[in-house]
N, C-alpha and C positions, 0 to 999 in steps of 0.2 A: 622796895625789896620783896613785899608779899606779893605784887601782883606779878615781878617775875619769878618769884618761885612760883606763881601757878602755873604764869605759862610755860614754863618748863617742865612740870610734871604734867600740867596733858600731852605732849609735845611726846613724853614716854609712854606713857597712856593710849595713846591709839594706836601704837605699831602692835603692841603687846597683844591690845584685846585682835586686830586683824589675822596676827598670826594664830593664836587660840580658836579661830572661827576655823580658819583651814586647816589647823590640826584633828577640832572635832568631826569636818566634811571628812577629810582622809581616813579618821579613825573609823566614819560608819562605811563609808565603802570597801575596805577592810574587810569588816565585819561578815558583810552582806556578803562580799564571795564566799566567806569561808564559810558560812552556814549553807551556801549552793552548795561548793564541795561536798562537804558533812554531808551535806543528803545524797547527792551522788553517789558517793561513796557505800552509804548504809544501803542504799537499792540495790546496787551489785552485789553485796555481801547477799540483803535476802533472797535474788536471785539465785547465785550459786548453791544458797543450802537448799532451796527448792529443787533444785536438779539434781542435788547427791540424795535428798530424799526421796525421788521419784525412783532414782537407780536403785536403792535399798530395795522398796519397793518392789519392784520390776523382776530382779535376780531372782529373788526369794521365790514367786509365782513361777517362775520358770524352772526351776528347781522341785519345784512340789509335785506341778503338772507331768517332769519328765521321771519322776518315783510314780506317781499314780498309776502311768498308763504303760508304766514296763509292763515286756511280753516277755513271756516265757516258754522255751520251748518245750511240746509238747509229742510223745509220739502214742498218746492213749486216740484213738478213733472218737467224732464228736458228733452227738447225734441230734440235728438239727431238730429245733421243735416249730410244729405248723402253730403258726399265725393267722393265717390268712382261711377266712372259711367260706366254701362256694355260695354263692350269691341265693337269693330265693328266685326262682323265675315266676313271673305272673304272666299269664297266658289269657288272651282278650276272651269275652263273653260272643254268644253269639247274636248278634243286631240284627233284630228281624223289625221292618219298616212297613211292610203289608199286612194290610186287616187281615185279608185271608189266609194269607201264614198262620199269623198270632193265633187266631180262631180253631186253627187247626189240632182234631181230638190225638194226633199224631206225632203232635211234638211238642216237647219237654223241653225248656230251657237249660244247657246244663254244659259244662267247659268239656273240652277235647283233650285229655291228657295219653299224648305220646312222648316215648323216649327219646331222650335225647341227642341218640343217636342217630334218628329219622331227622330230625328238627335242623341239626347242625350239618345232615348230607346235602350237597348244593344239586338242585334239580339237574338232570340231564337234559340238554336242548338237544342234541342229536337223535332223541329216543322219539321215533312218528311211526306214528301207525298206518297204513297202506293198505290200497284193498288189492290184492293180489301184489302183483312187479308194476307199481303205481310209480312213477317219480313224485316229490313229495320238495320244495321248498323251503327251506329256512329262513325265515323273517329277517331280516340285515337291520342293523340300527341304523336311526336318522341318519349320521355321520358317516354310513359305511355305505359304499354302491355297489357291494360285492354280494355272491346269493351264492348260496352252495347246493347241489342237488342227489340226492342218493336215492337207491332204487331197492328191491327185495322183496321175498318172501316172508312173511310175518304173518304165523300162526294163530288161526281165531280162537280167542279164548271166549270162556262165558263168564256173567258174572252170577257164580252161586246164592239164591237166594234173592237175588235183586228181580228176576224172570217174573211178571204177572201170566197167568195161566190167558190160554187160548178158550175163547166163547165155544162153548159146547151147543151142541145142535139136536132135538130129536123129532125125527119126522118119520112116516113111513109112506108107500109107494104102492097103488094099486092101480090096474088097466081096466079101466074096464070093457067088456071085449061089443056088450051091446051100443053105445053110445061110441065108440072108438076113441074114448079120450084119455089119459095119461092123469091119474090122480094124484096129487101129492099133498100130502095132510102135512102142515106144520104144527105140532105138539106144541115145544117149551122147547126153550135156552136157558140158561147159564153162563155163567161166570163173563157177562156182560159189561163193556166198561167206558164209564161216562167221560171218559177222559177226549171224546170228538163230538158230543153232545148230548143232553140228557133224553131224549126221544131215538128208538130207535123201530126199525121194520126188517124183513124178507121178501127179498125180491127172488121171483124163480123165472130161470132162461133158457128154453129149451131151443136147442141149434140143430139142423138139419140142414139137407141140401138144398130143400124147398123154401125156406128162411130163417128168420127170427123170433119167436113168441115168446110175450113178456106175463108174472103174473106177479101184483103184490098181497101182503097181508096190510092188517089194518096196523097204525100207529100207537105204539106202548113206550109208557112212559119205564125209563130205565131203571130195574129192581136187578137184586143177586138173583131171582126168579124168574123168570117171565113166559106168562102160559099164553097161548095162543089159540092151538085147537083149532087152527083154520085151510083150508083146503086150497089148492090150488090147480086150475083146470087147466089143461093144454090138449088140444084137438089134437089127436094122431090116427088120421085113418090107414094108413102105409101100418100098424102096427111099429112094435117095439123093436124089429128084426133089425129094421134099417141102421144105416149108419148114422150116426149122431151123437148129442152131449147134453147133458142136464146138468144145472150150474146152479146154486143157492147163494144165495151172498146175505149176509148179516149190514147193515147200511145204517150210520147214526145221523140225526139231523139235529141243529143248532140252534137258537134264536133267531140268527140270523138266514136261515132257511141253508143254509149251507150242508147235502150229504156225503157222508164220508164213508166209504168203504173201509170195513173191520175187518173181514173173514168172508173165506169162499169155501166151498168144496166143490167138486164135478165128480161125475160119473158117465159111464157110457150108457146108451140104451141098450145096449146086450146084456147089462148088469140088474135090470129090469124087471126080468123073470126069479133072478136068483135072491133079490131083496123083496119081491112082491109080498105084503101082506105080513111084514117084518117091521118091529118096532128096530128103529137104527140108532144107536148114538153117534153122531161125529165130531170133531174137531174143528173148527175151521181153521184155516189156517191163511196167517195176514196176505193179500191179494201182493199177485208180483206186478210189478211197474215195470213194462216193455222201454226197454233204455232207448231204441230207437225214435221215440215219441218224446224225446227228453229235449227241450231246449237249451241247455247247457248247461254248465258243470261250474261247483263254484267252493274256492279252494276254503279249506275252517279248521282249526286250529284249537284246541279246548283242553282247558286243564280244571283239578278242581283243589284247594289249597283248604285240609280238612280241620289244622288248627284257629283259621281265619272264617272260615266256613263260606266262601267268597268262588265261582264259578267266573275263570277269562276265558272268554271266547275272541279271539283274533278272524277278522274276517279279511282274509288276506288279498284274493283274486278270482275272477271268473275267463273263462275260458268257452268259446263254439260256441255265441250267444246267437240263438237264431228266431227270428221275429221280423214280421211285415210293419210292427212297430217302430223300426228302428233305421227306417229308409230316412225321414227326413230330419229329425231332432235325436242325437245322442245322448242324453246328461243321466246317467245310470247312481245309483245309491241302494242300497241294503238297508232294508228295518228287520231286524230283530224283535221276536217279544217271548218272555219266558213266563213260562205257565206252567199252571199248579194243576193236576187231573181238567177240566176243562176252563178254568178263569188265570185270564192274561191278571201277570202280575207285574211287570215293567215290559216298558217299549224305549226302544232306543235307536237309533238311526245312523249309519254313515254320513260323510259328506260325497257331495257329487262330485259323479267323474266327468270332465266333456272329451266328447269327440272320439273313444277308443271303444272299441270293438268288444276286446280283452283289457278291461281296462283292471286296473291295481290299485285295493286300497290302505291294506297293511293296518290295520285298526285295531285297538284291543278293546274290548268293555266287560267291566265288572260286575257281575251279579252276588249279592248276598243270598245264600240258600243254606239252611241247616241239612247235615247229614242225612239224617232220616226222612228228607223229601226228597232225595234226589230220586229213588224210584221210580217217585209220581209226576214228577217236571220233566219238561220237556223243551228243547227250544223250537218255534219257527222262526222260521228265513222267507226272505220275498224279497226278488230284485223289481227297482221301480225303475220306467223312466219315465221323466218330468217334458213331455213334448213341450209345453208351454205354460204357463201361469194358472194355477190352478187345475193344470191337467196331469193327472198321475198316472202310471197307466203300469199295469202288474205285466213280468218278461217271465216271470217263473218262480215258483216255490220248493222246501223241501223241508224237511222236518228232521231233529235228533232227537232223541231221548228213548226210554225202555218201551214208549208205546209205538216207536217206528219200527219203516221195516229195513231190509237190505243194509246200506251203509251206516244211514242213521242209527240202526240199531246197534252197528258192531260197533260203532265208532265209540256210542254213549258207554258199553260196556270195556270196551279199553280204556276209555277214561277212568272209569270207579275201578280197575284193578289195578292200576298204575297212580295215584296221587302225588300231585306236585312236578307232572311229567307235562311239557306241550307233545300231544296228539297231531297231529295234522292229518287231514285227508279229504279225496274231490267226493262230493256230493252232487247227485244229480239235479236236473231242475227239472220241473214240470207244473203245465198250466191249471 
């Protein structure tokens, strides 16, 4: 009987404990969702109240900002205040690069202050200088093949105060009637100047229908002074009646053996009698250059920019080049060199032309020169051509500046009246 009541109560016994297992499984799976839920649930909620606080937030700021920045209207007049203050301008120094400049007892280092209403006017390129009804070309840019040409009347101006005086001469004149010869005593000169080299002399020319007679004095070295006290003899048996000319010329010479004609004067032999025995002072005045003797013309172009203190010279073209040089090799070029009373201080050079007559170079080059030298500077010009490799050979020269004559000379003084203007105009050539 006991050991079927056991096995009857296990019998009950296992259904019981199996169903209790899979009531606790159901019970924790249950669980488990509902605690997903629960959280679910809770993130939504903090979500939402995160977004009604942001909008709290948000309103308020928009509200505040649109009271702050109300306008009101207004009909009092409102009187703006400056802010803004003009700038300081600094204006460059002048860069001098040559010994002989810097050396120089003549100039001061020291800034260019002009108005700024000079400063901010844009140069006039139309504005060229002409030597009489000259036609006169306009430089065209790379990109441009067009050239424009205009012609005119333009008034020579001078430049006040920039002028270096003319060499003063004193000599006098006696016949002498036993010997038949023509005396001319050279005294003393003045206002002498080294700017074509520091040795100078007097050459005397007397012309007639019978010839040419030459006579010099001796060689002095170049002073503000210079005494002489020397005679010059010329046979004249025909007497002073005849028709004829007495010529004096002032002549400087170089290192390089190079002379240069300063000043001339002439007189007649009729004037002869009326100077006899008369101390004379004269003038001389710079020798004219016979244009006909001129191997050609050669076009230039020059400005001078006085707050930069910088000199463009544009060598644009030459024109009527005429030369027994020029039969078999063409290849033509321009050297430039700019000088101080007589020391080259830069050299610069085009490039070559081949094969044209009239050939075009359209160039510009910059020189540094302080104001206060321009006076004394000067530029040379020389066309070269190149027949062969190491063969250079000079077609003609000409010179600008206050110590030239003719064009050179007006051309230098329209420059210095006019700054910050291109110039243009034909200069002569000669050998």
């Amino acid at each position: 009987m006991r050991l079927t009541h056991l096995l009857i109560t296990n019998l009950y016994k296992a259904p019981v404990i199996a169903l209790g297992a899979t009531l606790g499984t159901a019970l924790g799976i249950l669980a488990i969702c509902g605690l997903s839920l629960l959280c679910k649930s809770c993130k939504k909620g903090i979500s939402e109240k995160d977004q009604e606080l942001d909008l709290e937030k948000t309103q308020p700021s928009v509200f505040h900002s649109a009271q702050q920045f109300s306008v009101k209207k207004s009909t009092e007049p409102i009187q703006p205040r400056t802010l803004l203050k003009f700038p300081r301008i600094y204006r460059p120094k002048p860069l001098v690069t040559s010994p002989e400049v810097i050396n120089s007892t003549d100039y001061t280092l020291e800034t260019t202050d002009e108005p700024s209403a000079e400063n901010t006017a844009e140069p006039d390129d139309s504005c060229l200088a002409t030597d009489g009804s000259e036609e006169v070309f306009i430089i065209p840019r790379q990109d441009s093949k067009a050239a424009f040409a205009i012609s005119g009347d333009l008034k020579k101006e001078t430049a006040g105060g920039n002028t270096t005086p003319n060499p003063k001469l004193h000599f006098s004149l006696r016949y002498d009637t036993q010997t038949l010869e023509l005396h001319v005593t050279v005294i003393e000169a003045e206002n002498v100047s080294a700017t074509q080299g520091h040795d100078c002399y007097i050459t005397g020319h007397l012309t007639t229908k019978s010839g040419k007679r030459e006579a010099l004095t001796s060689i002095r070295r170049v002073t503000p002074h210079l005494l002489w006290e020397e005679t010059l003899v010329f046979p004249l048996p025909e007497g002073y009646g005849i028709e004829g000319e007495i010529s004096l010329s002032l002549f400087n010479c170089d290192k390089f053996s190079r002379h240069t004609s300063t000043g001339v004067m002439r007189f007649k032999l009729a004037d002869v009698g009326m100077l006899s025995d008369a101390d004379c002072w004269v003038d001389l005045q710079p020798p004219k250059q016979d244009p006909a003797i001129s191997v050609g013309e050669i076009l230039l172009s020059i400005s001078y920019l006085p707050a930069a203190n910088r000199l463009g010279v544009v060598v644009m073209k030459a024109r009527s080049l005429q030369s027994d040089k020029l039969k078999d090799v063409i290849d033509l070029s321009v050297k430039l060199a700019l000088k101080h009373q007589a020391t080259k201080l830069k050299k610069k050079q085009t490039r070559r032309v081949k094969h044209k007559m009239n050939p075009v170079w359209n160039e510009m080059m910059m020189f540094e020169v302080p104001h206060k030298l321009l006076s004394q500077s000067s530029l040379d010009l020389e066309v070269l051509n190149q027949a062969c490799v190491g063969d250079v050979q000079s077609l003609g020269r000409c010179a600008v500046g206050m110590q030239s004559t003719g064009t050179g000379l007006q051309h230098w003084q329209q420059m210095l009246n006019n700054p910050r203007k291109q110039l243009a105009m034909w200069h002569p050539l000669y050998e």
